[in-house]
C-alpha positions, 0 to 999 in steps of 0.5 A: 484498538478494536481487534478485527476478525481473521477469516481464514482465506488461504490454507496457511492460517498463520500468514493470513492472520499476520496480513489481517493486520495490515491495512493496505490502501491501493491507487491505481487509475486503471481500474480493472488492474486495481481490482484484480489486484485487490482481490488476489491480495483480499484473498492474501488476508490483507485488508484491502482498500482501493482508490481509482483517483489521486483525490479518492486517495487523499480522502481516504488517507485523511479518514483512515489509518492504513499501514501501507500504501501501494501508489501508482506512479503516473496518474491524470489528475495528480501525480503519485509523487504528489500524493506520496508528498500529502500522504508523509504530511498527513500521517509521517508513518505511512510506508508508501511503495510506489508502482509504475509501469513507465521506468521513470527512474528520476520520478522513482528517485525522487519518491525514495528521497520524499519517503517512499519505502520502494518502488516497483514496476509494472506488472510486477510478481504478486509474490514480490509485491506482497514480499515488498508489502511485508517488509514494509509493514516491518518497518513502518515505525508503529508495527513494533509497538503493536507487536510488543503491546 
């Protein structure tokens, strides 16, 4: 494992490095919303990478490692619950919290029990999702591994 540079974005240099190491991928079909979002937690330290399409989103997850991913629920062309359920074939490991604004909470349900680690409503605080983001990375089965390595 290469190790990656930290650049120092906010003034605590110690949560910055620790989110450094947390590969983040973010889906969201309304476009603006995930580009704010991904720049406020790019300046958290995360390492941020955004698809805008349920297909973006598995091309990624096929060509990439990520710790964590942060899921729209409602999507046109395939649904999060959908993807949630390639994302755990293709890598079992990946901590998924799903977001929606809808309050579907069958669809929610049904996401924690296909394996996602939480799920959140839209809008939701910054300081809860990075707190969920955290506490998912946590657990994700490899983050004690490479810790202790």
């Amino acid at each position: 494992m290469t190790e990656q540079k930290n650049n120092p974005v906010s003034s605590d240099t110690a949560d910055s490095r620790e989110n450094d190491r947390i590969r983040l991928l973010l889906v969201d079909d309304e476009v603006a919303y995930a580009d704010v979002l991904s720049n406020r937690l790019g300046k958290r330290g995360f390492e941020v990478h955004k698809a805008y399409t349920s297909p973006e989103a598995l091309l990624l997850l096929r060509t990439q490692t990520f710790d964590v991913a942060v899921l729209d629920l409602k999507m046109p062309d395939m649904d999060g619950i959908e993807v949630l359920k390639i994302a755990k074939q293709e890598d079992p490991g990946l901590q998924v919290i799903m977001l929606t604004g809808h309050g579907s909470a069958t669809a929610c349900e049904q996401g924690l029990a296909l394996g996602a680690f939480d799920y959140l409503m839209k809008p939701c605080e910054l300081e809860t999702l990075v707190e969920k983001i955290h506490e998912a990375f946590e657990q994700k089965p490899s983050a004690q591994t490479d810790r202790d390595s």
